[in-house]
DRENDRENSE-130333 format. One record per atom (N, C-alpha, C, CB): residue in one letter; residue number from 1; chain; atom name; x, z, y. Coordinates in steps of 0.02 Angstrom, whole numbers, plus 50000, padded with zeros to 5 digits. Each point is the difference from the previous one (the first is absolute). Glycine has a CB too. Layout:
# DRENDRENSE-130333
+------+------+-------+------+-------+-------+-------+
| resn | resi | chain | name |    xx |    zz |    yy |
+------+------+-------+------+-------+-------+-------+
|    A |  NUM |     A |   CA |     X |     Z |     Y |
...
+------+------+-------+------+-------+-------+-------+
This chain:
# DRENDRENSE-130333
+------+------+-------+------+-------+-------+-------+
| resn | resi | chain | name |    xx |    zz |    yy |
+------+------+-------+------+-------+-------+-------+
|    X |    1 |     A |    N | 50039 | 49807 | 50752 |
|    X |    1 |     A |   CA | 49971 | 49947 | 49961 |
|    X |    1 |     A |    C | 49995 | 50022 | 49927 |
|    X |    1 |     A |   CB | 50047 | 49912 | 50080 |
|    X |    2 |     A |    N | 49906 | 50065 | 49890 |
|    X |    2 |     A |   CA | 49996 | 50037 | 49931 |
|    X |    2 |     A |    C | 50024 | 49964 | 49963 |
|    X |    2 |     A |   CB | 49915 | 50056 | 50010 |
|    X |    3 |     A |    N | 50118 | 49963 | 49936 |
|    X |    3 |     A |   CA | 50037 | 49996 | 49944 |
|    X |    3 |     A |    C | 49975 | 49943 | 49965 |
|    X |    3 |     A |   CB | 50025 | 50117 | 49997 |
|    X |    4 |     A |    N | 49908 | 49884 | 49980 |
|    X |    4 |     A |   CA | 49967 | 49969 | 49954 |
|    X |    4 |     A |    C | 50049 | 49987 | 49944 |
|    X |    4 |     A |   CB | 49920 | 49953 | 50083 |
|    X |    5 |     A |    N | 50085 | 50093 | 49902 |
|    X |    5 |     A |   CA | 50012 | 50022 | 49907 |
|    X |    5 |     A |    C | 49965 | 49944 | 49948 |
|    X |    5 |     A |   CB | 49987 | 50144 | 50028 |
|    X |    6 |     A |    N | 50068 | 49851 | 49913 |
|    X |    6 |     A |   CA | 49978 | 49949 | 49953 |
|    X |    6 |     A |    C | 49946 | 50020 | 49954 |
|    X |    6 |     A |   CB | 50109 | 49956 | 50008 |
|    X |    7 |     A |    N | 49884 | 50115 | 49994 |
|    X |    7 |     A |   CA | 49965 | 50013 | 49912 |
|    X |    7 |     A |    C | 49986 | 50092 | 50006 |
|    X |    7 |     A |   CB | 50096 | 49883 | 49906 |
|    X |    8 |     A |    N | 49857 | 50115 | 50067 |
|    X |    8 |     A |   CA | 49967 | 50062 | 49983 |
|    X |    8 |     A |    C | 50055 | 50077 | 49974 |
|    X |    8 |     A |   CB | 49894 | 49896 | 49960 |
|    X |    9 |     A |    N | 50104 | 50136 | 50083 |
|    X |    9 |     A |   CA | 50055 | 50051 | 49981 |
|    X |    9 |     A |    C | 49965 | 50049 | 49942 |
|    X |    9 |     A |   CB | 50062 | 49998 | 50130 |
|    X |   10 |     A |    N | 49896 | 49973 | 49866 |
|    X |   10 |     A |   CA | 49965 | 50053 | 49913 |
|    X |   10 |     A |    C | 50004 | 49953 | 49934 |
|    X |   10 |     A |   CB | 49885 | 50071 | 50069 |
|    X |   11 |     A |    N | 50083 | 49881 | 49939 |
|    X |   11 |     A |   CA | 50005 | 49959 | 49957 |
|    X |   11 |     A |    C | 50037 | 49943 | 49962 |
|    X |   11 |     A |   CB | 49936 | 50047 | 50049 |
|    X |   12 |     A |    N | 50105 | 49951 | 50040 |
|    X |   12 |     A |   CA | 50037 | 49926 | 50006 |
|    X |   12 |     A |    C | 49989 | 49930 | 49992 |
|    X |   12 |     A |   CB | 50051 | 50070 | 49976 |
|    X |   13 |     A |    N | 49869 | 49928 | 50047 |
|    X |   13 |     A |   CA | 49968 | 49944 | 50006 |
|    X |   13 |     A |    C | 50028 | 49952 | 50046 |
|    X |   13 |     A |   CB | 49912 | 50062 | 49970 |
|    X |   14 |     A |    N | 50095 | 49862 | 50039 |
|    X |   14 |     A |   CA | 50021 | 49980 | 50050 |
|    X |   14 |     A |    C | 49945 | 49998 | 50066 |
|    X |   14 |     A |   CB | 50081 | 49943 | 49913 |
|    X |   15 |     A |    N | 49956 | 50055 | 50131 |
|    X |   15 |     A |   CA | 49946 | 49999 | 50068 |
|    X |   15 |     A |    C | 50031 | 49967 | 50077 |
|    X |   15 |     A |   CB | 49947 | 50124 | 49941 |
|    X |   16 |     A |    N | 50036 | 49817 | 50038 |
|    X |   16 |     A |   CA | 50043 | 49939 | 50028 |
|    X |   16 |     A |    C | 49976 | 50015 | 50104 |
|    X |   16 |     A |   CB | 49984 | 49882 | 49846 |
|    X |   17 |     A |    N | 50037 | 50092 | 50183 |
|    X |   17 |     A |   CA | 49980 | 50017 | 50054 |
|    X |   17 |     A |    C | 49951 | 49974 | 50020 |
|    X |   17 |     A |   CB | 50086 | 50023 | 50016 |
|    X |   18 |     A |    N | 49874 | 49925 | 49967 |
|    X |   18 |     A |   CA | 49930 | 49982 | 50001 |
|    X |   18 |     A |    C | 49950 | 50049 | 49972 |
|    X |   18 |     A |   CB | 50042 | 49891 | 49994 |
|    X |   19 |     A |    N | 49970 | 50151 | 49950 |
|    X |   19 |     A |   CA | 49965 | 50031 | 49958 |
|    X |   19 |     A |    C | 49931 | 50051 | 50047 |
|    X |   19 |     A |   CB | 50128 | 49992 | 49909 |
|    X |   20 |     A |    N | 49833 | 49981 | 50071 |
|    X |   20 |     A |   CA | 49929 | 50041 | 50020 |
|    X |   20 |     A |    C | 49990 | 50058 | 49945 |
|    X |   20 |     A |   CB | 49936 | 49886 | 50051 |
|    X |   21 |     A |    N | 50099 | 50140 | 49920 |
|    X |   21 |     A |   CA | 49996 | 50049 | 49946 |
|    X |   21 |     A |    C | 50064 | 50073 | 50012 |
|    X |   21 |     A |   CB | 49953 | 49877 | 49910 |
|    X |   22 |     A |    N | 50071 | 50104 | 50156 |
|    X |   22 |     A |   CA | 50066 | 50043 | 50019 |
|    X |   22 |     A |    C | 49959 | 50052 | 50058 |
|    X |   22 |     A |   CB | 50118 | 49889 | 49981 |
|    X |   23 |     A |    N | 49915 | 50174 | 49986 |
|    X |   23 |     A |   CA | 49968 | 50054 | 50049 |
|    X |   23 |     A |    C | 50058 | 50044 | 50017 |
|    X |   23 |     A |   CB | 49876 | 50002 | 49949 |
|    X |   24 |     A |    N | 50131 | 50052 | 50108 |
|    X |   24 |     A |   CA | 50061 | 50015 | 50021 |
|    X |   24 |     A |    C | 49984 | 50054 | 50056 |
|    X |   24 |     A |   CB | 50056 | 49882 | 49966 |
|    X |   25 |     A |    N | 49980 | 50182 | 50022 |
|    X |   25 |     A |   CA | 49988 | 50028 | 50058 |
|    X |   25 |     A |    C | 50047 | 50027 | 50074 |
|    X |   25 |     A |   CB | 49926 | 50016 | 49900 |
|    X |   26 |     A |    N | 50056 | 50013 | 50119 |
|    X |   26 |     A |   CA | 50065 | 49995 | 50080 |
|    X |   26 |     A |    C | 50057 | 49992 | 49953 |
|    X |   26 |     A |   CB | 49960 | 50097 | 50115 |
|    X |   27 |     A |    N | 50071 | 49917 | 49853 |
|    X |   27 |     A |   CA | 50066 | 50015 | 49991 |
|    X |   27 |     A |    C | 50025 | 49921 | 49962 |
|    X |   27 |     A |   CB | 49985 | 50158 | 49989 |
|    X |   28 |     A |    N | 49970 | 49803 | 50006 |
|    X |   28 |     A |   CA | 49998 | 49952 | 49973 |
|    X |   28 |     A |    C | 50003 | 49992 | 49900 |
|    X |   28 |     A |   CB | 50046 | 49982 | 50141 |
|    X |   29 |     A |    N | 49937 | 50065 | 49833 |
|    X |   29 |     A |   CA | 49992 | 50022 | 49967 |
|    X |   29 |     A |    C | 49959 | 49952 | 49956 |
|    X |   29 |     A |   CB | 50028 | 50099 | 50065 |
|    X |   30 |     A |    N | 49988 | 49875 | 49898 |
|    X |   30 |     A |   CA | 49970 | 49923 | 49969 |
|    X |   30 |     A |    C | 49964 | 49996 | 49928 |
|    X |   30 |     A |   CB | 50103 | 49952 | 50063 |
|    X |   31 |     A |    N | 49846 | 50049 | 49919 |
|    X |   31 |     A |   CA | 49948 | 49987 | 49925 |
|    X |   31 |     A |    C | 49961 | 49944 | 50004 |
|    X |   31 |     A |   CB | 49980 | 50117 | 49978 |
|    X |   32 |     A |    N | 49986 | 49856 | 49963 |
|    X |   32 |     A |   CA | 49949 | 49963 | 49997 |
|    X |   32 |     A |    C | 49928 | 50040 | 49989 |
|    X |   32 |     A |   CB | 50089 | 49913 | 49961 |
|    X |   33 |     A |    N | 49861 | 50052 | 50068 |
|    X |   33 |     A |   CA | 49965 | 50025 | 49980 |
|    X |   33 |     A |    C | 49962 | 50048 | 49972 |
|    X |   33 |     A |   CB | 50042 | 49936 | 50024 |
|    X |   34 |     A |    N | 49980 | 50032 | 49911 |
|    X |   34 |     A |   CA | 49960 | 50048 | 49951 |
|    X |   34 |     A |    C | 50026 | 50081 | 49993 |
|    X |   34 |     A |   CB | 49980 | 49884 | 49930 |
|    X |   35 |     A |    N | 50094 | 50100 | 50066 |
|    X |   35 |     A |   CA | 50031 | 50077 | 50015 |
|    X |   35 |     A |    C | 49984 | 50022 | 50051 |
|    X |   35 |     A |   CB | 50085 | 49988 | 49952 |
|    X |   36 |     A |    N | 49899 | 49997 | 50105 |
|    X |   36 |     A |   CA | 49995 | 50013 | 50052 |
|    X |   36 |     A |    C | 49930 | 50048 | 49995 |
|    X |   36 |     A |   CB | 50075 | 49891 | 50047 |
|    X |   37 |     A |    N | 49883 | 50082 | 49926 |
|    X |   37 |     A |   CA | 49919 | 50008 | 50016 |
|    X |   37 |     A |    C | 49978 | 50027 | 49915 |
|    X |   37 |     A |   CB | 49975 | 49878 | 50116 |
|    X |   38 |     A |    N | 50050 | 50123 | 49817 |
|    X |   38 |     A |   CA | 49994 | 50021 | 49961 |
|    X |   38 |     A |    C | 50039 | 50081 | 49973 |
|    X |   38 |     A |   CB | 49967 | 49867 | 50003 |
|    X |   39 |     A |    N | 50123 | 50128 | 50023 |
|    X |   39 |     A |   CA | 50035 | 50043 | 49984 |
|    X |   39 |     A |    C | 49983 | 50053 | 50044 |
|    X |   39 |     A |   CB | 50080 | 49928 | 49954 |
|    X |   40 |     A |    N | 49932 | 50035 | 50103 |
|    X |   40 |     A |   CA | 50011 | 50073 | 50063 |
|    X |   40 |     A |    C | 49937 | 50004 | 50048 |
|    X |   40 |     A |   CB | 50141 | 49984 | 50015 |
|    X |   41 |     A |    N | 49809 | 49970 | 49962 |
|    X |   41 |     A |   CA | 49932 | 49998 | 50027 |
|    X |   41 |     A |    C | 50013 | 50008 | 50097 |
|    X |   41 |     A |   CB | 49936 | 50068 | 49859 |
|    X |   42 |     A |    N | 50108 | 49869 | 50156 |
|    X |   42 |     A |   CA | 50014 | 49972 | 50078 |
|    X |   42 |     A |    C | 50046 | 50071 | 50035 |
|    X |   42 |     A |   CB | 49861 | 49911 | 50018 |
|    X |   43 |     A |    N | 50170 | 50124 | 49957 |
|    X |   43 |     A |   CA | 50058 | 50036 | 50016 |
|    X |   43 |     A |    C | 50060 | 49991 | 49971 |
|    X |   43 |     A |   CB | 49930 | 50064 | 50022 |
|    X |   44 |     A |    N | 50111 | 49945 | 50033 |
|    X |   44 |     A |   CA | 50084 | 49995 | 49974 |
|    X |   44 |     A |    C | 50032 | 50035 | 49963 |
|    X |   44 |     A |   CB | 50012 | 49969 | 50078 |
|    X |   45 |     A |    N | 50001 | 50034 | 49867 |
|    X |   45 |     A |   CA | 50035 | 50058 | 49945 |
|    X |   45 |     A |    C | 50060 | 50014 | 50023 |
|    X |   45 |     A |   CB | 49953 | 49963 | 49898 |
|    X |   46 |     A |    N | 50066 | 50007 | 50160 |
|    X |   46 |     A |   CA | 50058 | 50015 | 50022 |
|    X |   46 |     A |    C | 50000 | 50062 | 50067 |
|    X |   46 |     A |   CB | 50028 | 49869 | 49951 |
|    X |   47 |     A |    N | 49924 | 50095 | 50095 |
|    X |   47 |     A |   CA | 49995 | 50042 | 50068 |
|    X |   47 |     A |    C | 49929 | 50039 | 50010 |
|    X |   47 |     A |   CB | 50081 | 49909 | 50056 |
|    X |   48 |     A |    N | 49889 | 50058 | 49905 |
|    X |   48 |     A |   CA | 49917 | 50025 | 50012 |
|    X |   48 |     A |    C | 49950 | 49958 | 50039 |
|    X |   48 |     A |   CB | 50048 | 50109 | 50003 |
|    X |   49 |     A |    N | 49979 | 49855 | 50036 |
|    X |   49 |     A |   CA | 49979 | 49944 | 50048 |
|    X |   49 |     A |    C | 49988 | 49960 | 49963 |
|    X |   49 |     A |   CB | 50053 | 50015 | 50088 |
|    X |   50 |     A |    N | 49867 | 49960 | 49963 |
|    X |   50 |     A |   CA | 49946 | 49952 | 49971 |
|    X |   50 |     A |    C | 50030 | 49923 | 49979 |
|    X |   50 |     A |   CB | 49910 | 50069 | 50081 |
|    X |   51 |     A |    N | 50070 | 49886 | 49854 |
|    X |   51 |     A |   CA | 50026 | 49944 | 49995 |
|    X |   51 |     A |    C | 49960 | 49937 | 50013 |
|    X |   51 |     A |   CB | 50064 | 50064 | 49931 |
|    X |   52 |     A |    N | 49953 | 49879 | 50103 |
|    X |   52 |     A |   CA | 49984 | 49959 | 50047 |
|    X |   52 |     A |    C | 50000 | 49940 | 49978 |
|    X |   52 |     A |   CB | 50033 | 50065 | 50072 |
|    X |   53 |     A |    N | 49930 | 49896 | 49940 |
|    X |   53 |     A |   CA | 50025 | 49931 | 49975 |
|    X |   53 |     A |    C | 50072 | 49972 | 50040 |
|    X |   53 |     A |   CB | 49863 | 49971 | 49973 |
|    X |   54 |     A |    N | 50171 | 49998 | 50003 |
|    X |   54 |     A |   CA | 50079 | 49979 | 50048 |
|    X |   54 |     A |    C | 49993 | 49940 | 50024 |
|    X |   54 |     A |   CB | 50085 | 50054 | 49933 |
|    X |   55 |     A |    N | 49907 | 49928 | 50142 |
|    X |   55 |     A |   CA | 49994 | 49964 | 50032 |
|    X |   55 |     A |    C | 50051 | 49926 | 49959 |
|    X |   55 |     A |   CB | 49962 | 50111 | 50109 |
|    X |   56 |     A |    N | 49987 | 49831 | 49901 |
|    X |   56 |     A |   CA | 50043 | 49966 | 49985 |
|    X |   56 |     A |    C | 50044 | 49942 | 50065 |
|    X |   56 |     A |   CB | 49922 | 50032 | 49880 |
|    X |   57 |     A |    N | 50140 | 49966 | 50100 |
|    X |   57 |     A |   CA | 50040 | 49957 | 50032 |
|    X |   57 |     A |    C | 49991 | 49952 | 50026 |
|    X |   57 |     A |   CB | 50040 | 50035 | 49951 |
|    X |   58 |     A |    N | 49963 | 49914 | 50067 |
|    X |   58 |     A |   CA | 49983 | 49925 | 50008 |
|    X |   58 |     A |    C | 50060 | 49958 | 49970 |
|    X |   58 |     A |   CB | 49928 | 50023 | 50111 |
|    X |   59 |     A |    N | 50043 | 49926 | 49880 |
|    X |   59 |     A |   CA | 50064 | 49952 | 49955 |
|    X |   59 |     A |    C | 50060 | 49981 | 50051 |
|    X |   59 |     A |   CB | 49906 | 49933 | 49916 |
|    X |   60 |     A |    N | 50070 | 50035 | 50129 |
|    X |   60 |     A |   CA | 50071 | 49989 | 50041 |
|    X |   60 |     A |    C | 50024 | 50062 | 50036 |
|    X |   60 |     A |   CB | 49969 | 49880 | 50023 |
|    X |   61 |     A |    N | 49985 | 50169 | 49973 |
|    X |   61 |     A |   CA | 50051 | 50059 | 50030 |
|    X |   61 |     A |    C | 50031 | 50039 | 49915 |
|    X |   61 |     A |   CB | 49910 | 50034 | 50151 |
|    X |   62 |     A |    N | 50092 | 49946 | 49828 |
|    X |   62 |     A |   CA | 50047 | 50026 | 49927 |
|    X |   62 |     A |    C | 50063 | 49970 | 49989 |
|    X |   62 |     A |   CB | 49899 | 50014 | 49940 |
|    X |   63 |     A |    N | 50112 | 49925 | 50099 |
|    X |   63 |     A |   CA | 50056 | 49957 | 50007 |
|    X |   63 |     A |    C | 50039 | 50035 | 50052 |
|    X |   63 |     A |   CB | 49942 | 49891 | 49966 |
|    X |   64 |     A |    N | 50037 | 50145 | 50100 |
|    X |   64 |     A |   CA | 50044 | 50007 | 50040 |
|    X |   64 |     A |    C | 50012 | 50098 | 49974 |
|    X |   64 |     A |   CB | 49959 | 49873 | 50112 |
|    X |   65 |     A |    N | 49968 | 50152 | 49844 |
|    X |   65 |     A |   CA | 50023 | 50068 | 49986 |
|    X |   65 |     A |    C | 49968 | 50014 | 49932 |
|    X |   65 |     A |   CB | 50012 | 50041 | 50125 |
|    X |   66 |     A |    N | 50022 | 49942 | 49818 |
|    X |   66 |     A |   CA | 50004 | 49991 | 49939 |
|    X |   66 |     A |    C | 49981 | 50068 | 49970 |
|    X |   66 |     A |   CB | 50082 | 49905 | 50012 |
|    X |   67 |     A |    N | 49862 | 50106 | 49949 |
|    X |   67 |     A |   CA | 49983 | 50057 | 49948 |
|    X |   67 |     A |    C | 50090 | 50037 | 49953 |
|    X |   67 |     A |   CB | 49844 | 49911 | 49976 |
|    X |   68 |     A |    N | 50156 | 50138 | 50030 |
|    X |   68 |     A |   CA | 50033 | 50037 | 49936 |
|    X |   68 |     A |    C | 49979 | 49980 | 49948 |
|    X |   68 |     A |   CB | 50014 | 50088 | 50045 |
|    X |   69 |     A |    N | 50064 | 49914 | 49908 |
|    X |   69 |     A |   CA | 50013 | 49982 | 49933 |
|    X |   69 |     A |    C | 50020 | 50054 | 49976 |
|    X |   69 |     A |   CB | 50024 | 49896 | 50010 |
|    X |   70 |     A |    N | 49975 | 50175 | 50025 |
|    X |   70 |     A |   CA | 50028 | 50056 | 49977 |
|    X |   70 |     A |    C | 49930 | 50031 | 49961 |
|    X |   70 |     A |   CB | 50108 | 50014 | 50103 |
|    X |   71 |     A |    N | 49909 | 49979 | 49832 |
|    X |   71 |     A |   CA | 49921 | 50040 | 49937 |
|    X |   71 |     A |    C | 50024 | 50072 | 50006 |
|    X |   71 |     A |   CB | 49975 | 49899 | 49877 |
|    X |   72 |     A |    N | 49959 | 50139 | 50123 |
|    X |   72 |     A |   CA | 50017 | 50081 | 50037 |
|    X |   72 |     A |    C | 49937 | 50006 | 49931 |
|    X |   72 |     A |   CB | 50039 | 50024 | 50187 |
|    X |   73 |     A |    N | 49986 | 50009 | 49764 |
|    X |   73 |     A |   CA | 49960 | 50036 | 49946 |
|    X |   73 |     A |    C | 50019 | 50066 | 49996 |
|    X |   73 |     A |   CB | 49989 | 49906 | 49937 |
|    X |   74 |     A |    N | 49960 | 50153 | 50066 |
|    X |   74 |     A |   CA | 50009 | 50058 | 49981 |
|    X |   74 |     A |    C | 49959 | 50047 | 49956 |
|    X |   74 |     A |   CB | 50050 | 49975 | 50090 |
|    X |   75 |     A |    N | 49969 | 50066 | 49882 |
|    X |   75 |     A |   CA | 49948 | 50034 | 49936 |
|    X |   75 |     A |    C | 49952 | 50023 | 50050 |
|    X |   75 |     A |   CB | 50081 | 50050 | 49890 |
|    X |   76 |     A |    N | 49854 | 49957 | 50109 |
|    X |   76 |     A |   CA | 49952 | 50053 | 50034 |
|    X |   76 |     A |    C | 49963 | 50005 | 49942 |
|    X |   76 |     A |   CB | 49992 | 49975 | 50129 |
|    X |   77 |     A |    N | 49998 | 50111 | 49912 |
|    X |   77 |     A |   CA | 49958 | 50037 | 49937 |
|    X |   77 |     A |    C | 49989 | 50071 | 50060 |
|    X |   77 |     A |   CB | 50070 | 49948 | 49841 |
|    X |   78 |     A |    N | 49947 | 50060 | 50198 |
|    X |   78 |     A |   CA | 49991 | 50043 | 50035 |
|    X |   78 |     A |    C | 50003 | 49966 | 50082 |
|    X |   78 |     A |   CB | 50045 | 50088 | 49895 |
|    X |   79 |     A |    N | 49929 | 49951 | 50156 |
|    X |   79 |     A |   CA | 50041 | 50010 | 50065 |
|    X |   79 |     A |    C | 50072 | 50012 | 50011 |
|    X |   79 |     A |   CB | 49904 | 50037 | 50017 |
|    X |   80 |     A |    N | 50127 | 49933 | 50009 |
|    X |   80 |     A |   CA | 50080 | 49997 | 49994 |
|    X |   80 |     A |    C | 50014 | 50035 | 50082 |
|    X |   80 |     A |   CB | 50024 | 49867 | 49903 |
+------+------+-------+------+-------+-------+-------+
């Protein structure tokens, strides 16, 4: 089940689990948008793998399996 992460690990934008602006790749690997499609032009600075829009949740299934509160920010500037 995926994580659905709170917030942009480049920017640290929030990215609530409704968010139509959250992109993410296998590894679950979590940005908004614009970083997503401006910084790394739809690749992962992390793995290399393509970035996706992140499926969103449904409301009553967030009650029985609740989004992460764990914020995952890291410097990119390279492939890691």
């Amino acid at each position: 089940m995926l994580e659905l992460r709170p917030n942009c690990e480049c920017c640290d934008c929030d990215l609530p689990p409704d968010s139509k602006e959250a992109r993410i790749c296998t590894y679950e690997c979590t940005f908004c948008a614009h970083c997503a499609q401006l910084r790394f032009e739809g690749i992962c600075p992390n793995c290399a793998g393509n970035l996706v829009a992140r499926p969103i949740r449904p409301p009553h299934m967030l009650l029985k399996h609740p989004a992460s509160t764990i914020r995952v920010v890291k410097p990119h500037g390279t492939l890691a």
